[in-house]
C-alpha positions in Angstrom: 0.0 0.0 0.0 2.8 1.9 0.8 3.3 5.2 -2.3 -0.5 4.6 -3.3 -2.4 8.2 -2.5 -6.2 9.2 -2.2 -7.5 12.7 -2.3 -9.4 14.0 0.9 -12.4 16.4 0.7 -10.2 19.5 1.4 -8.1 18.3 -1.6 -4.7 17.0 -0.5 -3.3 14.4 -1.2 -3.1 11.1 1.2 -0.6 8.7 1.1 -1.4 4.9 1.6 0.9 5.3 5.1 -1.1 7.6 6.6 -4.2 5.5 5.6 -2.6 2.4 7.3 -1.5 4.5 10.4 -5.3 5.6 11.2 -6.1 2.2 10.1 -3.8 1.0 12.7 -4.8 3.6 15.3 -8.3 2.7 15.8 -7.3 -0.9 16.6 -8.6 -2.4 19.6 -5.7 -1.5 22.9 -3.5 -4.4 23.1 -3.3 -6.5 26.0 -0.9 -5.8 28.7 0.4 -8.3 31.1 3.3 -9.6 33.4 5.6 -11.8 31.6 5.5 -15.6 32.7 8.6 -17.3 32.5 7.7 -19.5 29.2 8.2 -16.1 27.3 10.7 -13.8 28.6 13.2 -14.8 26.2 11.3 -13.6 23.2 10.3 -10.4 25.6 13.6 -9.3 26.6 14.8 -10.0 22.6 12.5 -7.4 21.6 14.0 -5.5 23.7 16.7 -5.1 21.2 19.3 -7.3 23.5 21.7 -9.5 22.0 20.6 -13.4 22.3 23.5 -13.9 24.6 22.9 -11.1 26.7 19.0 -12.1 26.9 20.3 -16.3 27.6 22.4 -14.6 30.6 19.7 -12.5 32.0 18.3 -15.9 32.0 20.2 -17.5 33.7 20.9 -14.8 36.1 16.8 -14.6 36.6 16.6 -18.2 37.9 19.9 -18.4 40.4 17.8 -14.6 41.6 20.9 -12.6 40.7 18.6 -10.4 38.1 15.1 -9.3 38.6 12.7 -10.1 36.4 8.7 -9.9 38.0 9.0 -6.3 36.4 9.0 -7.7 32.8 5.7 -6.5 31.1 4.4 -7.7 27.3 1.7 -6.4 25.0 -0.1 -8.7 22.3 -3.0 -9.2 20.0 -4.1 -12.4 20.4 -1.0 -15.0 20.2 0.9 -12.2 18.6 3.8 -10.3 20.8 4.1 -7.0 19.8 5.8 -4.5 22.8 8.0 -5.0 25.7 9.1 -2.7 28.7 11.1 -3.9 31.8 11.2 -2.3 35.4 14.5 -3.9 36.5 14.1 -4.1 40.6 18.0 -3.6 41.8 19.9 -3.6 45.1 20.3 -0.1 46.5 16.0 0.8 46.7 16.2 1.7 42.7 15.2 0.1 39.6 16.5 0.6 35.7 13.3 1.3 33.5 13.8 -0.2 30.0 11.4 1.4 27.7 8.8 0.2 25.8 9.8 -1.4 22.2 7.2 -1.7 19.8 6.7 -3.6 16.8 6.5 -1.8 13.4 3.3 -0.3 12.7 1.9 -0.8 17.0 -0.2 2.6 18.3 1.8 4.4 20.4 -1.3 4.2 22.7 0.6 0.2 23.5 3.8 2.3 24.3 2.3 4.3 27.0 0.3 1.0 28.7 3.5 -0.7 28.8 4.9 2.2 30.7 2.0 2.9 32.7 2.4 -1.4 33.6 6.0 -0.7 34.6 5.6 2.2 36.9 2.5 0.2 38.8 5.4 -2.4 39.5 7.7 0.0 40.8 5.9 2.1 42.4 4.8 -0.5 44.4 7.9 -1.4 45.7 10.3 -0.6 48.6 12.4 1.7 46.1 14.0 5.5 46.0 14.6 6.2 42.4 14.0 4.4 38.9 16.3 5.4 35.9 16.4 4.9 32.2 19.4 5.0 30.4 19.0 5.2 26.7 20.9 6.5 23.8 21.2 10.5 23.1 19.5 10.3 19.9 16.6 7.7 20.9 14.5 11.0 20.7 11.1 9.0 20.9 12.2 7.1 23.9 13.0 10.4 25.6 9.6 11.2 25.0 8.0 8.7 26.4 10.2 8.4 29.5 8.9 12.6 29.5 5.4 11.5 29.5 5.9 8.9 31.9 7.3 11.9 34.5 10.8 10.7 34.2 13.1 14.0 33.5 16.4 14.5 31.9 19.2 14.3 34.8 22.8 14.2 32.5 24.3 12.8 29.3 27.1 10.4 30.6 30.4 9.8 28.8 31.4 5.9 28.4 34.9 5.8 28.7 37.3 2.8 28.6 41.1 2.5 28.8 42.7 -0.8 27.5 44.8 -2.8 29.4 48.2 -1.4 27.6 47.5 2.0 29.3 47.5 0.4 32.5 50.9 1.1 34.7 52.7 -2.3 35.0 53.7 -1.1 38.4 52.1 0.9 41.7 52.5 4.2 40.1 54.3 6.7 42.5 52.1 9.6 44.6 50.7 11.6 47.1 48.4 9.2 48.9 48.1 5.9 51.0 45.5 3.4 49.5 43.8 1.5 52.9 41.6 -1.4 51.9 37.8 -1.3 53.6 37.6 -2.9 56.1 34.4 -5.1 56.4 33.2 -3.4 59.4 34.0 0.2 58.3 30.9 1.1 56.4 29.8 3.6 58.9 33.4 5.4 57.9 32.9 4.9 54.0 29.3 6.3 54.2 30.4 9.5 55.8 33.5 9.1 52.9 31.1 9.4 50.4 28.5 11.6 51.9 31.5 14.4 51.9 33.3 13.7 48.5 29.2 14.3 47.1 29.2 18.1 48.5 29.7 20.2 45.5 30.4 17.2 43.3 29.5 17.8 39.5 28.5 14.2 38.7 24.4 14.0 38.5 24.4 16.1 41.8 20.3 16.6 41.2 20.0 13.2 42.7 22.1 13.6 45.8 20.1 12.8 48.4 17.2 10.7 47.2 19.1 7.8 48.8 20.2 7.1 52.3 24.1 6.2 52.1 23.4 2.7 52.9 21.4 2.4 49.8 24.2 4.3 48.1 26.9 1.1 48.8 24.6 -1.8 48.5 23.6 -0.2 44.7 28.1 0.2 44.6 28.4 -3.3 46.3 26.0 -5.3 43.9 27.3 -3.8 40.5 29.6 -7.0 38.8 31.8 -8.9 41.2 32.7 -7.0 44.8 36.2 -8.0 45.5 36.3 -6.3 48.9 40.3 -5.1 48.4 39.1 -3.1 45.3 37.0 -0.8 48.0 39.8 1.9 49.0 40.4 4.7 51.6 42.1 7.5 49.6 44.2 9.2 53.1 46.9 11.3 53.0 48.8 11.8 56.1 46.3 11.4 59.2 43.3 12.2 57.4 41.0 10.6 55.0 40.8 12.6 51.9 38.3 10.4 49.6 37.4 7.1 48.2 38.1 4.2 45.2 35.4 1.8 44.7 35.8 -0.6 41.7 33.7 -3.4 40.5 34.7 -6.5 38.4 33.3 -8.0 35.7 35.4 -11.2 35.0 32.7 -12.8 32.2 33.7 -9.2 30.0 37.9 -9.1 30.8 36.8 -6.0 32.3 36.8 -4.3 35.4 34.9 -1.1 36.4 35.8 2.3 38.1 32.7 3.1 39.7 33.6 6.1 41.5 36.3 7.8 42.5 35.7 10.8 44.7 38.0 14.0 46.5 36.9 15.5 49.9 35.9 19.3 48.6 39.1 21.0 50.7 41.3 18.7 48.9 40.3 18.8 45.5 42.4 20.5 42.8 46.1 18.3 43.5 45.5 15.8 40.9 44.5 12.9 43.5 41.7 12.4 41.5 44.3 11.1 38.8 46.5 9.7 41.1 43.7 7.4 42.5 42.6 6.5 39.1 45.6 5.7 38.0 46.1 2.9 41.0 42.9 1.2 39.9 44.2 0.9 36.5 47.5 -0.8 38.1 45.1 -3.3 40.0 42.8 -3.7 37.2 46.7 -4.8 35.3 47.2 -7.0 38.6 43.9 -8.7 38.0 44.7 -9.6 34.1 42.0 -7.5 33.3 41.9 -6.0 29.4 40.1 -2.7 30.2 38.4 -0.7 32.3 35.2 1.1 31.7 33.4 3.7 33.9 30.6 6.7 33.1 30.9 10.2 34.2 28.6 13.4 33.8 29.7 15.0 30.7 29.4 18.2 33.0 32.1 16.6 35.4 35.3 18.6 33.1 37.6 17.8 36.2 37.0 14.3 36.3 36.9 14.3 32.4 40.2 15.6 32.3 41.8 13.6 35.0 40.5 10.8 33.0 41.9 11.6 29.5 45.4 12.1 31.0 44.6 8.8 32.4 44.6 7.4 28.7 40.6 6.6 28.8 38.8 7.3 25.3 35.0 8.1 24.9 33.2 5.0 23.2 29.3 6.2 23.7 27.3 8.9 25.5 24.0 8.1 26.8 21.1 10.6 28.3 20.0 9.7 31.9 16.7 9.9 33.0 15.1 9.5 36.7 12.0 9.3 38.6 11.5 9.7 42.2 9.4 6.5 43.0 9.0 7.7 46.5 7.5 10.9 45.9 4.6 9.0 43.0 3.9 6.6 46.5 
């Protein structure tokens, strides 16, 4: 049908889409429901995931490592033809994966999905939810918009490869103590004070206690407890390392990396970063990844003379769950 065109009353000329696209529109609404296990891999595929990344989230879903009651479908009889995801994850938040349609499905399905997914979280014991899609998915901003979600940052994805990495502890200005298990109490206060003033996402300080904070930290890849680091120099504590691992990838993660605000400007920031790399080498690790605020321009800059490289750039966008409770 498609390039065939009628002529309305008022004269102008209709294509054949834009008669399938009302034709379409006054369908029936699709059917919306929780996705039972006998589906979800032909749910999360159409959620534009690789088959092996769908057969791990699989696998992950039964051993309970990955969440996924939040997994909503919409069909027309035995036909699937949408998907959306509201991703439960340690730390009171959740990652909302929004809808995917097939070609040619009302928007109107888009929206139920989403609707579907925010019922599940907001029914939880959660903070925050978060989407995290691609700068120039401009009708997926939208319907995160509609949904009440609202810009927070466009994040950088960096990596450095493993021959960056110094072969050696590099030489510097600060002592590296390991966490102890029973120091939380002194890492939360860490963290609380390397946040003050920070210019990574700082709209969202706050909308989670600090223990919420480190269990989100603590369950990102593997938590090797030696990779969670004191940055001190002389007596005092002066910031914090955390790193994640991600063994499966040959990759290990800086996931933050933070100055007290009276000690900022020395370069620890590179200095620190700089370490991780040396025990991401230690590790036989390839790379190492991390995302940072495209705002952040120290952090950027401490990074690049770290030898990472931009490989993608993602929008952010967040919901307070608490507040729609």
């Amino acid at each position: 049908m498609s390039g065939i065109s009628v002529t309305c009353r008022s004269g102008r000329s209709v294509t054949g889409d834009e008669v399938a696209c009302a034709m379409v529109n006054n369908r029936k609404p699709a059917t919306v429901k929780a996705t039972p296990a006998d589906l979800r891999y032909e749910v999360l595929h159409l959620l534009h995931l690789e088959r092996t990344q769908v057969r791990s989230m699989l696998v992950a879903g039964e051993r309970g490592a990955v969440d996924l009651n939040g997994l909503f479908h919409a069909c027309r009889g035995d036909r699937l033809v949408g998907a959306a995801w509201g991703q439960k994850v340690p730390g009171r938040t959740a990652f909302c994966w929004p809808a995917c349609l097939v070609t040619n499905e009302p928007e109107a399905t888009a929206t139920a999905l989403q609707k579907a997914v925010d019922r599940f979280l907001n029914a939880a014991d959660l903070a925050m939810a978060q989407a995290v899609v691609d700068v120039h998915a401009v009708r997926d901003m939208r319907r995160l918009e509609k949904a009440g979600y609202r810009h927070l940052a466009d994040l950088d994805y960096l990596v450095c490869t493993a021959g960056g990495f110094p072969k050696k502890p590099p030489a510097c200005d600060l002592q590296f103590e390991v966490c102890r298990v029973n120091a939380d109490e002194r890492l939360a206060e860490l963290v609380q004070r390397t946040y003050e003033g920070t210019l990574d996402c700082p709209d969202v300080d706050g909308w989670r206690g600090m223990d919420d904070v480190l269990a989100g930290y603590r369950h990102t890849g593997v938590h090797h407890p030696e990779w969670w680091i004191i940055l001190r120099h002389g007596n005092e504590d002066v910031g914090c390392l955390l790193l994640a691992d991600h063994p499966e990838h040959e990759q290990c993660e800086l996931m933050y990396v933070g100055i007290v605000p009276e000690k900022r400007g020395r370069g620890w920031g590179l200095q620190a970063t700089r370490h991780a790399q040396w025990l991401g080498w230690r590790e036989g690790r390839q790379r190492m990844v991390l995302a940072v605020d495209e705002a952040n321009w120290p952090a950027l800059r401490a990074y690049q003379a770290a030898g990472f490289e931009r490989w993608d750039r993602r929008a952010v966008f967040v919901r307070a769950v608490r507040e729609a409770c």
